[in-house]
C-alpha positions in Angstrom: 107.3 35.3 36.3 108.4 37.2 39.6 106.9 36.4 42.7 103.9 38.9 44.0 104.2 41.6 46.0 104.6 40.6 49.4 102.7 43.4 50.4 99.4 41.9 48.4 97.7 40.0 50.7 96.1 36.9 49.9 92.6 38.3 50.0 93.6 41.4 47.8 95.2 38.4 45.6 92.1 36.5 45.0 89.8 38.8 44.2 92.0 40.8 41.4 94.4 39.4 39.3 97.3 42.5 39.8 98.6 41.5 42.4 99.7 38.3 40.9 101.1 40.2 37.7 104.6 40.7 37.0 106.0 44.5 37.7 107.9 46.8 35.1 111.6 47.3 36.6 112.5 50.9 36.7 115.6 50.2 34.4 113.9 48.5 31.6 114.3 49.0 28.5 111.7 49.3 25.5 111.6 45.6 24.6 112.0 44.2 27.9 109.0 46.3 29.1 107.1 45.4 25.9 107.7 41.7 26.8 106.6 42.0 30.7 103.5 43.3 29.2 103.2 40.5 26.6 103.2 38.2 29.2 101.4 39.8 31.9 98.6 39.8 29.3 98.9 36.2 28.6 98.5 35.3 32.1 95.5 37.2 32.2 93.9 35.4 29.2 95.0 32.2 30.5 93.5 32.7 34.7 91.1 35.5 34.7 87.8 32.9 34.3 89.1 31.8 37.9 88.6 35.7 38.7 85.2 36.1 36.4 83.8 33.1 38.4 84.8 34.4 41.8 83.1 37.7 41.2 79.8 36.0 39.3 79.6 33.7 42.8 80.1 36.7 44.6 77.4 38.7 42.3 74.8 35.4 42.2 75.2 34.9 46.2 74.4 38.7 46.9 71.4 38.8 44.5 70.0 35.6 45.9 70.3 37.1 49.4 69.2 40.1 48.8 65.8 38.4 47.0 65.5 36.1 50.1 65.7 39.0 52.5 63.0 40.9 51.4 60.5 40.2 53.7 58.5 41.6 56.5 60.4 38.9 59.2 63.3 40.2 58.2 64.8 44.1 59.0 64.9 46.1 56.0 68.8 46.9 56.3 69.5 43.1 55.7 67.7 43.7 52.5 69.8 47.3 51.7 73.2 45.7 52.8 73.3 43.1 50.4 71.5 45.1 47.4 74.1 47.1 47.8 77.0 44.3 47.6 75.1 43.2 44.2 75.7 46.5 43.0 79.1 45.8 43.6 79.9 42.8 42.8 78.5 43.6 39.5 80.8 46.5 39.2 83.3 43.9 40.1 82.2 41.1 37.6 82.2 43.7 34.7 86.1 44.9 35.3 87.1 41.5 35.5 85.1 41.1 32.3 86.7 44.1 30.8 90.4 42.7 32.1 90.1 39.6 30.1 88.7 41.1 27.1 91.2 43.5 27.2 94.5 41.0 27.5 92.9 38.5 24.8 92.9 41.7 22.7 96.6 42.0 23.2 97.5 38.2 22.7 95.8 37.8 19.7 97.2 41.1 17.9 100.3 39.9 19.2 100.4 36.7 17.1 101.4 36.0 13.9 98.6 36.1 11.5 97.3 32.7 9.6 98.5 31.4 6.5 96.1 29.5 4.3 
């Protein structure tokens, strides 16, 4: 697998997996493409729960703050500011989700089917 883009940062790197995925060379043909796809897909199956965790954490931390920041001690924008990061870390959690569903798809129609 190729190195990342150096110009992913590490940040943009651990919260979404493409910037870790290999990239399509402009001169590739059919099968070559078909087979950076293949496994780009497999590594998705294979490390997107790191990536599903991150953004649950993210969406579990946010919730609890915003539920602990509702309160009259507390100023209201507190409260807003991290509804609004639930929001998206949900939206977050749910295209990560949708990633790995996506890529198992892809592996297992890939595979030779079962005998017996």
């Amino acid at each position: 697998m190729q190195a990342p883009s150096p110009t992913r940062s590490i940040w943009s790197r651990f919260w979404s997996p493409s910037g870790m995925l290999e990239r399509i060379p402009t001169d590739a043909d059919a099968r070559e493409a078909e087979d950076i796809v293949y496994r780009n897909d497999l590594w998705l199956k294979t490390y997107m729960d790191m990536y599903i965790l991150r953004w649950g954490g993210l969406f579990l931390g946010s919730l609890v703050l915003a539920v602990l920041t509702y309160n009259d001690g507390i100023p209201m924008v507190f409260n807003a500011a991290f509804a609004a990061l639930s929001v998206f870390a949900l939206a977050g959690l749910a295209v990560m989700i949708r990633t790995y569903r996506r890529a198992a798809a892809a592996v297992l129609k890939r595979l030779p089917p079962r005998k017996g």
